[in-house]
N, C-alpha and C positions, 0 to 999 in steps of 0.2 A: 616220594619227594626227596630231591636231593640235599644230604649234607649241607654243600652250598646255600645252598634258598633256604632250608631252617634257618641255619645260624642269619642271613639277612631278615627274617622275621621274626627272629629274636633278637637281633639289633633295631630294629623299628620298632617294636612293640616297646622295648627296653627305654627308645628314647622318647617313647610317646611320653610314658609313663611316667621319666626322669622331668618332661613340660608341667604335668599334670602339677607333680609335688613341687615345682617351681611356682607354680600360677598360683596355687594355693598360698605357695610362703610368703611370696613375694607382693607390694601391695602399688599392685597393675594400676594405671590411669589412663595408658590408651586403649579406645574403643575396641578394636578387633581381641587387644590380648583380655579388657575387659570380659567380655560377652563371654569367649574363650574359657577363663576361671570359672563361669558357672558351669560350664559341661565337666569340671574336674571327676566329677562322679562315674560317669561315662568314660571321661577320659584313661581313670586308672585300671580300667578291665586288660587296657593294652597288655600290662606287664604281666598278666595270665597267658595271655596265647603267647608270650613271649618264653616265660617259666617250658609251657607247656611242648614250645619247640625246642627249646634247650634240653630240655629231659630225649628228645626225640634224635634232634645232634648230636648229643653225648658231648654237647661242648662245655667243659665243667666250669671256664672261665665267665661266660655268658650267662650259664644262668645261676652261677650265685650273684652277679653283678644283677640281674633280670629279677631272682627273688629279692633280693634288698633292698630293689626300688618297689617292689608288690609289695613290699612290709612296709615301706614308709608311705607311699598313696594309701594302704587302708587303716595307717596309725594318723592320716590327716581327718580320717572321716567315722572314727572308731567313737572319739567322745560323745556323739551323734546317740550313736545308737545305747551306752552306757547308762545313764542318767545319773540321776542322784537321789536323795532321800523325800519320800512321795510325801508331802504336805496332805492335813486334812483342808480341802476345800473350804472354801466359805464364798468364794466370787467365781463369776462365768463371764472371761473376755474373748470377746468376739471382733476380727475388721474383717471389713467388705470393701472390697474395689469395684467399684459399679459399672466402671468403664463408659468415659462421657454418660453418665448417666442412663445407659441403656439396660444395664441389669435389672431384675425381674424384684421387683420390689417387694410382690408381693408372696415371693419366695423365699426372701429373704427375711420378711414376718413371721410365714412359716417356720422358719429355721431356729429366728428365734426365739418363738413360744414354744418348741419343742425342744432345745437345747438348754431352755432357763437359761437365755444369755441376760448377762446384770448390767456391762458395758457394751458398746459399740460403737466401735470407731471405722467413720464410714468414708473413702478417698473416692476423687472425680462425683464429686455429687452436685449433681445440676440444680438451677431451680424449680426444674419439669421433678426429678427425681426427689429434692426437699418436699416438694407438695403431692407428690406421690407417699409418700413415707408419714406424712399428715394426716392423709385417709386412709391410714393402714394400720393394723392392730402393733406395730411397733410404738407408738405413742403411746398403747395400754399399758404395753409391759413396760414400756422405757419411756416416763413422761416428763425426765428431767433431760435438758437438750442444749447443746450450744451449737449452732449452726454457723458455718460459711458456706452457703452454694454460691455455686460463679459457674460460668460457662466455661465447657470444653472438660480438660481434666483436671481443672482447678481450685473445685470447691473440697470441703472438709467438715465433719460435724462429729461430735460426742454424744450419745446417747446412756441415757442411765435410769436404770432402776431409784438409784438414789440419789438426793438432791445435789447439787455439780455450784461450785461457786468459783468467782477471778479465773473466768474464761479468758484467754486470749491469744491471741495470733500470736505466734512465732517468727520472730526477723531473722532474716538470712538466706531466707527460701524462696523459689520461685512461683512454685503452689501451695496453696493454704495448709498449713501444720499449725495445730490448734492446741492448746492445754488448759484444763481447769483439775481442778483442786472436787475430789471426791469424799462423800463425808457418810461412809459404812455404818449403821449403827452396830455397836458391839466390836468395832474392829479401828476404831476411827479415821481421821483423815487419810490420803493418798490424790496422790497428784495422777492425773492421766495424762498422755499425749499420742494423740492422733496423729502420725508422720508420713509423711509422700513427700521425700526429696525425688529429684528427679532421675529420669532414665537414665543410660550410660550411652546415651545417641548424640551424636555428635550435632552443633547447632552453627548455622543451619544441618540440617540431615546429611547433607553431603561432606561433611568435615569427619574425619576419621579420629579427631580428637573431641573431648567434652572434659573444658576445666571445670563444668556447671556441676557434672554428676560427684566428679573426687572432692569439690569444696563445701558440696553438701553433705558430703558422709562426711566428712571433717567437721562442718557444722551441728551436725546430731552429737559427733561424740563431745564437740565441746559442750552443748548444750545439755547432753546427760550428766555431764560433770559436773556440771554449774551448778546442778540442782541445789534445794535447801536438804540437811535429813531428812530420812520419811520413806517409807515406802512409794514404789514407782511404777505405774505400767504404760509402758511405751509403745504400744501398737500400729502399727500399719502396713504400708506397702510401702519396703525399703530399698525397694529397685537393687538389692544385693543379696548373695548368698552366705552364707557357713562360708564359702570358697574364696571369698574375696576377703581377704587381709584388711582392707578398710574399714570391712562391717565389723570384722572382730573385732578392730580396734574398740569397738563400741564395749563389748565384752570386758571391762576392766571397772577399777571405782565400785565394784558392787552389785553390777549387771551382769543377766545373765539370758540366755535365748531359752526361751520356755520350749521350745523344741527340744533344746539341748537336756535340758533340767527334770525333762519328763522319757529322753531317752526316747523319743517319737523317732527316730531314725531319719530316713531320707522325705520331707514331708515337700512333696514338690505340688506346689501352686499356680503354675503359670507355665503356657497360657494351657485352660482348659475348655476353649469352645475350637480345637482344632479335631482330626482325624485320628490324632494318634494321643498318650496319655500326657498329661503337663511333664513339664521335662524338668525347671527350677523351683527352686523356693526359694520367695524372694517377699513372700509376707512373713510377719515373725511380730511376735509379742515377747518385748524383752519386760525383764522383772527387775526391779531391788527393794530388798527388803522382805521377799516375797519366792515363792517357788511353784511350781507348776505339778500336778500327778497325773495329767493327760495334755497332750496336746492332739486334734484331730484337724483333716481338712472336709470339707464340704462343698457339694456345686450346687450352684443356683445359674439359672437359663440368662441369658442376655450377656454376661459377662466374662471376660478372657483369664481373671482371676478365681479359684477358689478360696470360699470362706473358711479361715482360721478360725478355728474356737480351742479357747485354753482353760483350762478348770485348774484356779490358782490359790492359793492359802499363804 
């Protein structure tokens, strides 16, 4: 291979990578560079094969310029895998995306009585899928409940081990975001919230922008502010990743991505009823007050999401 053609695949790779740590820093609202930021993970390999042609060139300019953008793409995704100080457990939070309601409910029982999940917070939950989830041993384990189902992917519900008080909808959203007040014995109160702002697809579908997705993530983070003291768990499908600058805006005040906290590395959720392995993580269970010693994912049949499960203290 010539000279030439390295150094051009080490200029491409270089500027892949220099997008990547842009997309990351920067806090995107149009749809294509959206979607875009969640491939950041993928997208920062570029500046290896870039490194790796440069060493091949002998072009010394290239690839230190090549290695320096490799060191800033895996210093974007390094805290990921780090974590922090492992809590002793005492709670098991669990969300589920059912996906219009089609996920395998009764796999989803399963999961839970085998994970000893304590909360669940459950997105897109029908009313076919609330009265599925009625006749299913989730009610055993979990017989304290605030439900909204609604059709399509707009319903929401809480589930709990322990009794759940001042349920109520969330304003500012376009699908059901839900919070009630948890009451642990031995650990006391904490606030839960069930959250699904919306996708980053432009509305109608055909618009290349969505002011609905950036005013939402705007919304959660003011709404995690608002909160009163207290410990907090904020569960769901947050249609964003670690890579999106909006989601981390959430990341402040006290919060923290239990992903992150547990040092679960690249936990990617979505989609997983395809061919190949889910590509983003875009479920996440944030915490305050509160820290995470495992975070795991899990599939259950019918639905495009897997289930997050976090073991928190």
């Amino acid at each position: 291979m010539g000279r030439f053609l390295l150094g051009v695949i080490a200029l491409l790779g270089t500027l892949v990578g220099a997008l990547a740590v842009a997309l990351h820093l920067w806090p995107v609202r149009w749809v294509p560079l959206v979607e875009l930021a969640a491939l950041v993970p993928v997208l920062i390999a570029a500046p290896v094969i870039a490194v790796l042609a440069g060493v091949l060139a002998r072009h010394r300019l290239r690839l230190v310029v090549s290695v320096a953008v490799l060191a800033a793409g895996v210093g974007t995704q390094l805290p990921l895998f780090i974590g922090g100080d492992r809590p002793e457990p005492h709670l098991t939070v669990a969300s589920a995306n059912l996906m219009v309601g089609t996920g395998d409910v009764a796999g989803l029982a399963a999961l839970v009585g085998a994970q000893r999940v304590d909360v669940l917070a459950v997105q897109e939950l029908t009313p076919e899928a609330a009265a599925a989830v009625a006749r299913s041993s989730i009610v055993v384990d979990l017989p304290h409940r605030f439900e909204r189902p609604a059709a399509g992917a707009n319903g929401s519900a809480i589930y709990s081990r322990y009794p759940l008080r001042d349920g109520a909808a969330l304003d500012g959203f376009i699908l059901e975001n839900l919070s009630a007040v948890l009451e642990v014995p031995g650990h006391g109160p904490l606030r839960v919230l069930a959250l699904h702002p919306v996708a980053p697809i432009g509305w109608p579908a055909a618009e290349l922008s969505s002011p609905w997705w950036a005013a939402e993530q705007d919304r959660v983070r003011e709404l995690l502010h608002a909160l009163p003291d207290g410990p907090v768990i904020a569960a769901g499908d947050f249609n964003a990743t670690w890579d999106h600058a909006l989601f981390r805006r959430n990341l402040t005040a006290g919060f923290v991505d239990a992903t992150r906290a547990a040092g679960a590395g690249w936990l990617r959720t979505y989609p997983q009823d395809r061919s190949y392995p889910p590509v983003v993580g875009i479920d996440h269970v944030l915490l305050r007050g509160l820290s995470a010693a495992s975070v795991t994912s899990h599939a259950i049949a019918g639905t495009d999401h897997r289930v997050v499960v976090a073991r928190v203290g």
